[in-house]
C-alpha positions in Angstrom: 97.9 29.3 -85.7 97.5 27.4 -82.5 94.5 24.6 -82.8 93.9 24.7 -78.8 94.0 28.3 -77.0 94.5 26.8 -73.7 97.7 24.9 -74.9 99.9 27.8 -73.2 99.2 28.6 -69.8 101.3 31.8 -69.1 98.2 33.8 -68.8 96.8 31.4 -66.0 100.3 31.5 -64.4 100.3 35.3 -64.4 97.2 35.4 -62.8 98.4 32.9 -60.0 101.8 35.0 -59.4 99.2 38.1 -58.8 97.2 36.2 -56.6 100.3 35.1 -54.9 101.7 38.8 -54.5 98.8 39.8 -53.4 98.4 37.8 -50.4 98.9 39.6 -47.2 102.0 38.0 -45.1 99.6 37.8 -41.5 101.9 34.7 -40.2 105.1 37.5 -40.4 103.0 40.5 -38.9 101.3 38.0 -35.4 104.9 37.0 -35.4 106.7 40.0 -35.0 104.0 41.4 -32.4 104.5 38.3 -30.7 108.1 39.0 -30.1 107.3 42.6 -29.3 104.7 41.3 -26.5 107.7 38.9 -25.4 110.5 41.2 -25.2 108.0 44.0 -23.9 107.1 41.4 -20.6 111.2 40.3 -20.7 111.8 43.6 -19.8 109.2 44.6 -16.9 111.5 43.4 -14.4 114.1 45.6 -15.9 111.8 48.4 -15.6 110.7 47.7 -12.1 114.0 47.5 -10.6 115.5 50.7 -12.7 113.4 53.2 -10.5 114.1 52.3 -7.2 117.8 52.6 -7.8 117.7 55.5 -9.9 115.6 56.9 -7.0 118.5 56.2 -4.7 121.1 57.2 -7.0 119.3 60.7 -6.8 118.9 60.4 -3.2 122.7 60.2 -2.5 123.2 62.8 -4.7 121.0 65.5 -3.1 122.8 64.6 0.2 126.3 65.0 -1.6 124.8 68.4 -2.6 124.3 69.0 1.2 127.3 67.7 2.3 129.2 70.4 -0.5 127.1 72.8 1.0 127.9 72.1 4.7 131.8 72.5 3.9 131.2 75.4 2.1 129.6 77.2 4.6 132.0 75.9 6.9 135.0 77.6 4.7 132.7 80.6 4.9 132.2 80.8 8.6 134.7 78.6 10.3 132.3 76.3 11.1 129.1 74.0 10.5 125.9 76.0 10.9 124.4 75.7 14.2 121.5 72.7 14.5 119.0 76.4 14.4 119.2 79.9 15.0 117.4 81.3 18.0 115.9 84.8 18.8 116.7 87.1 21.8 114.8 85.0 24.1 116.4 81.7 22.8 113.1 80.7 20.9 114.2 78.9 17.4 114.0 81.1 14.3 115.4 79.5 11.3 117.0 75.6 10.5 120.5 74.9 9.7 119.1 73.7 6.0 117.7 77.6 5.4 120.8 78.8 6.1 122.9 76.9 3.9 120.4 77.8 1.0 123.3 79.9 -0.6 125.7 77.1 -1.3 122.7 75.4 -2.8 122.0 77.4 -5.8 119.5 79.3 -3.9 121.1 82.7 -2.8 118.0 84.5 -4.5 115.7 82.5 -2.3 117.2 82.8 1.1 117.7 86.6 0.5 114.0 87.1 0.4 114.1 85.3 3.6 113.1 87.6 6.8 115.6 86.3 9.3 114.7 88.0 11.7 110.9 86.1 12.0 110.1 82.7 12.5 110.7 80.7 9.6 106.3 80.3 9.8 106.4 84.3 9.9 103.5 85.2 7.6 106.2 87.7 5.9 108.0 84.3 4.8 105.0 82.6 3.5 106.2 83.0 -0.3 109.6 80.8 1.2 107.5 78.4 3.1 105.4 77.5 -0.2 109.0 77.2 -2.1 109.5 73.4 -2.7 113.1 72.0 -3.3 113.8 68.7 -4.5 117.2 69.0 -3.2 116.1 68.4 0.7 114.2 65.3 -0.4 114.3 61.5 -1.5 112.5 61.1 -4.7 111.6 57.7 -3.3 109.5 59.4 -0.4 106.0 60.5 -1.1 106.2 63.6 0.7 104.4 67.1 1.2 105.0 69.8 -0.9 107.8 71.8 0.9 108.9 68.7 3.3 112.0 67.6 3.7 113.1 64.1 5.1 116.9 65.0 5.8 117.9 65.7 9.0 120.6 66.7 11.0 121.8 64.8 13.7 121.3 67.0 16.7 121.6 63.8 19.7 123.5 65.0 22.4 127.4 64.8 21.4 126.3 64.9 18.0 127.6 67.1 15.1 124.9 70.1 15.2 123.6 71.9 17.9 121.8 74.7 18.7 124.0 77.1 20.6 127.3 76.4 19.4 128.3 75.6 15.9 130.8 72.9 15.3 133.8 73.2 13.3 136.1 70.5 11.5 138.7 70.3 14.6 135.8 69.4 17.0 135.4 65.9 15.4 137.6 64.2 17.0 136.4 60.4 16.1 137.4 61.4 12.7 135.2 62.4 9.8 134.4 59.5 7.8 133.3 58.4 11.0 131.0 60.7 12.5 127.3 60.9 10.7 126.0 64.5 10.5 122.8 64.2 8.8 120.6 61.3 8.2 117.2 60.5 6.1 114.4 59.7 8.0 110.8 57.9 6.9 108.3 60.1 5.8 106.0 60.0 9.0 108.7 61.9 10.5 109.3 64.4 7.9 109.6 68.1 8.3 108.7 71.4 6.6 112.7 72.1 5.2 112.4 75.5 7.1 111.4 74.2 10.3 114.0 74.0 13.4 113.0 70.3 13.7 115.9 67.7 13.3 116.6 64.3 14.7 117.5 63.3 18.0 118.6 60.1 19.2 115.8 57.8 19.2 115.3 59.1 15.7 118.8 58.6 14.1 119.1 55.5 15.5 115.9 54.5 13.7 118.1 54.4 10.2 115.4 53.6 8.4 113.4 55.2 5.4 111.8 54.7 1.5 115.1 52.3 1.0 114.4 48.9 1.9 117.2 47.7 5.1 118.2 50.9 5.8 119.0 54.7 5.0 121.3 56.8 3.5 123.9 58.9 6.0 125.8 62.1 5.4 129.3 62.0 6.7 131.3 64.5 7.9 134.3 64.2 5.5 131.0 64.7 2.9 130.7 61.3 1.6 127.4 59.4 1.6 127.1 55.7 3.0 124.0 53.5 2.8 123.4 52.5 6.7 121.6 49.2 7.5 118.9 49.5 10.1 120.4 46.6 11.4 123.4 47.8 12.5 124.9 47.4 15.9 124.2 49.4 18.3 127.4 49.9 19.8 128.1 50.9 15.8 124.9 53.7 15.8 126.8 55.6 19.1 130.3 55.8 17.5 128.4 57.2 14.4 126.5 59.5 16.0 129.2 60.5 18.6 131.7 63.2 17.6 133.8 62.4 20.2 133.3 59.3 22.6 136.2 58.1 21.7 134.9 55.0 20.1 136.0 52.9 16.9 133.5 51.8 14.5 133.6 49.0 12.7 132.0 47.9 9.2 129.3 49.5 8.3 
């Protein structure tokens, strides 16, 4: 028989180890959110710079698409589309960028295409409200149905509107001669419209991209062109045959 009860304290110690367990571990849990908030503001910067050049990224690959297209149709035809086609009294009908919807993926929309109408023909409304994010830069806030690529139709330049070019007519070589370009937004274009860019405008080389734009060669390759090239540089790119060099770029 034990003369004082409170000689053992294993019941008192039980008790504490209960208490103990019971205690909620807060320093862990504002600890662990605290890295979270850390890492989460380590990584805007990250997250920031990731659209822009996945915007790009996309951009250059819509205007590959094109450039496929363009040679495709070329195989097809013998030549590069003309800049538009033209009724019977010369009036524009129907860009360069409708016609080469079949090498696009989109036979099934340009056969419900009246080619024989303006491309603003009320019986090609259900075309015009068509949107396709191949003909535009995911970077440029455009309207539904606009387009910001262009071809290059300054005078010696790859497209134009009465005759078509072909391969052989490139004569400063293809990985030398720009053929379509992308162009700001305030200068963008319903994709069905004949509207393209002429000198002033190609020469801009500007766009969404900050320093420059992206170009469509004629070999099909896509290059990133400063808007501070040289201009001497600008002509020879835009030239299909001046019989100029051009330099880096």
């Amino acid at each position: 028989m034990v003369d004082n009860p409170f000689s053992h304290n294993s019941d008192v110690e039980d008790v504490f180890d209960v208490q103990k367990r019971r205690r909620f571990p807060w320093l862990l849990v504002f600890g662990g959110i605290g890295t979270l908030v850390l890492l989460a503001f380590l990584m805007l910067p990250l997250t920031r710079n990731a659209r822009p050049a996945a915007y790009r990224t996309q951009c250059k690959n819509n205007l590959k698409q094109i450039g496929l297209a363009l040679h495709n149709y070329h195989d097809a035809h013998g030549s590069f589309p003309p800049a538009y086609t033209v009724d019977a009294n010369g009036n524009p009908l129907h860009s360069w960028r409708t016609l080469i919807l079949p090498f696009v993926e989109q036979a099934t929309l340009y056969n419900s295409i009246d080619l024989s109408k303006p491309w603003n023909d009320p019986v090609n409304q259900q075309a015009y409200e068509t949107d396709l994010q191949c003909y535009r830069c995911p970077s440029t806030e455009l309207q539904s149905g606009y387009t910001n690529y262009m071809a290059i139709t300054a005078e010696g330049g790859c497209f134009d509107s009465e005759t078509p070019r072909s391969l052989a007519d490139i004569k400063d070589g293809t990985s030398y001669t720009l053929i379509v370009i992308e162009v700001p937004a305030e200068e963008s274009t319903h994709w069905m419209a004949p509207v393209d860019a002429g000198e002033a405008l190609a020469r801009r080389m500007q766009s969404a991209h900050t320093g420059g734009a992206q170009g469509l060669l004629a070999d099909g390759s896509v290059r990133f062109l400063s808007e501070n090239l040289a201009e001497e540089t600008k002509t020879a790119l835009i030239s299909i045959n001046d019989g100029e060099m051009v330099g880096e770029f």
